[in-house]
C-alpha positions in Angstrom: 26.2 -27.0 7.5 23.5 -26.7 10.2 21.5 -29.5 10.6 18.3 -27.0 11.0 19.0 -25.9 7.4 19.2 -29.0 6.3 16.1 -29.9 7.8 14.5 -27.4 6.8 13.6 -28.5 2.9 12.2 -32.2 4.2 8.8 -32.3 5.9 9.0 -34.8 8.7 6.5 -37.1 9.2 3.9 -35.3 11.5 3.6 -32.3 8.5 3.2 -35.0 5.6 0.9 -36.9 7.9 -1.3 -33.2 8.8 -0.9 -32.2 4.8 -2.5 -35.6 3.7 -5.2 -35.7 6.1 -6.3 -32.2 4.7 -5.9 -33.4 1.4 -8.0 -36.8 2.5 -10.7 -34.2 3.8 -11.2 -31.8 0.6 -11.5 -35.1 -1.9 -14.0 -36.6 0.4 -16.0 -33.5 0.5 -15.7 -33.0 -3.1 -16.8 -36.7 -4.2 -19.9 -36.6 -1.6 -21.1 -33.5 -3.4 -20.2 -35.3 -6.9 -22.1 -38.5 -5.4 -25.1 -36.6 -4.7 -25.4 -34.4 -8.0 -24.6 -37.5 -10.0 -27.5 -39.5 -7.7 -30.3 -36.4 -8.1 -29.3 -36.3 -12.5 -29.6 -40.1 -12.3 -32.9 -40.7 -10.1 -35.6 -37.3 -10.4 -37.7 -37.5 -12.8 -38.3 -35.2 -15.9 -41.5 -34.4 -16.8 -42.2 -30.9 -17.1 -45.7 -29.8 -17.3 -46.8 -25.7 -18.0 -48.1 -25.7 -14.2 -44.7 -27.2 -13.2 -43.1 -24.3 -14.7 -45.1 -21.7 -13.2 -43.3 -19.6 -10.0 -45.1 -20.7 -7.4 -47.1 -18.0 -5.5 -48.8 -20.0 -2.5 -51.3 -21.6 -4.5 -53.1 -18.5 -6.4 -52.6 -17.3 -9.4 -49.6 -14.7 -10.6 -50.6 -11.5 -10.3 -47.9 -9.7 -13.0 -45.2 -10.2 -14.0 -42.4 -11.3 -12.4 -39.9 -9.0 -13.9 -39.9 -6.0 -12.3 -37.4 -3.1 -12.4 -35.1 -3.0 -9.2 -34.8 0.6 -7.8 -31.3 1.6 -7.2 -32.3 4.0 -4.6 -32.8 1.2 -1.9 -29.7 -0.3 -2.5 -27.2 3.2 -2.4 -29.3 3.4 1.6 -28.6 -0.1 1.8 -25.0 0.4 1.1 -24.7 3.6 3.3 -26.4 2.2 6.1 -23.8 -1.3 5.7 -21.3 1.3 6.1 -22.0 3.1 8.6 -22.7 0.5 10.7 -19.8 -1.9 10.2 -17.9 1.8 11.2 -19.8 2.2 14.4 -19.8 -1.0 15.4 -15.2 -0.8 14.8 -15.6 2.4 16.7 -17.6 1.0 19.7 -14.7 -2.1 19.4 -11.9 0.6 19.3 -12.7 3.6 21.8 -12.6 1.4 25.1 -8.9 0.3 24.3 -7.8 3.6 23.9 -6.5 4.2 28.1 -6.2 8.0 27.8 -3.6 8.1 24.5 -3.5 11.1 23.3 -2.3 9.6 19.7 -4.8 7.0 19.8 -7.7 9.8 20.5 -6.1 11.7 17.5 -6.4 9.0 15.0 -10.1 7.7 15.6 -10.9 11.7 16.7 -9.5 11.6 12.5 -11.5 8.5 11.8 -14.7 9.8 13.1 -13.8 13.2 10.5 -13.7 11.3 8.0 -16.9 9.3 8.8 -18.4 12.8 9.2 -17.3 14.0 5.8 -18.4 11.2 4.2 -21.9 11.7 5.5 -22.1 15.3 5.1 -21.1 13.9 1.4 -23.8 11.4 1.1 -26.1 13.9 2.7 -25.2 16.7 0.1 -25.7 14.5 -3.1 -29.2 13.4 -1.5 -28.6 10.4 -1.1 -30.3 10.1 2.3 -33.7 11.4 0.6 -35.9 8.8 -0.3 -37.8 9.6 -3.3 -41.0 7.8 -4.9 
């Protein structure tokens, strides 16, 4: 038999060495994060008053109520614009690295389409209009 194949079931020293100190790392980070919780349940102290309780608004009274309804409008824009922008940004990455491929020019020339479509989409169901 080879002696690679062999080998090649036994970590040597340098891997079990590597393995523990990343083991060594991840239970130290784990029992300072247990040592501090434990220390902050063990040593703050409990007493709750009703002006303790209150959501703090810079010193002056609350003016409603802090439950208010989230409109889902701002967050489809949010989500078009997160797209859109991660795209551009890949296509300003991608274009320079091109070097006159025709292939290459095809598929973001496709890419771009599809970007295109997809705004001529969002742009059809109103989602771009911003309503009160």
């Amino acid at each position: 038999m080879d002696e690679r194949r062999q080998r090649g079931y036994q970590l040597d020293g340098s891997t079990t060495q590597n393995v523990m100190f990343v083991v060594g790392l991840v239970s130290a980070g784990v029992a300072f994060i247990g040592l501090v919780l434990g220390a902050n349940a063990l040593l703050s102290p409990r007493n709750p008053t009703p002006a303790k309780e209150e959501p703090y608004e810079c010193g002056m009274p609350q003016a409603g109520s802090p439950y208010a309804p989230v409109r889902l409008r701002f967050a489809t824009v949010a989500m078009l614009f997160v797209l859109f922008d991660a795209e551009a940004i890949l296509l300003f990455a991608v274009v320079p690295s091109l070097h006159g491929s025709w292939i290459a020019l095809a598929e973001v020339g496709a890419f771009t389409a599809f970007l295109a479509l997809g705004l001529v989409y969002a742009w059809r169901k109103g989602a771009l209009q911003w309503r009160w």
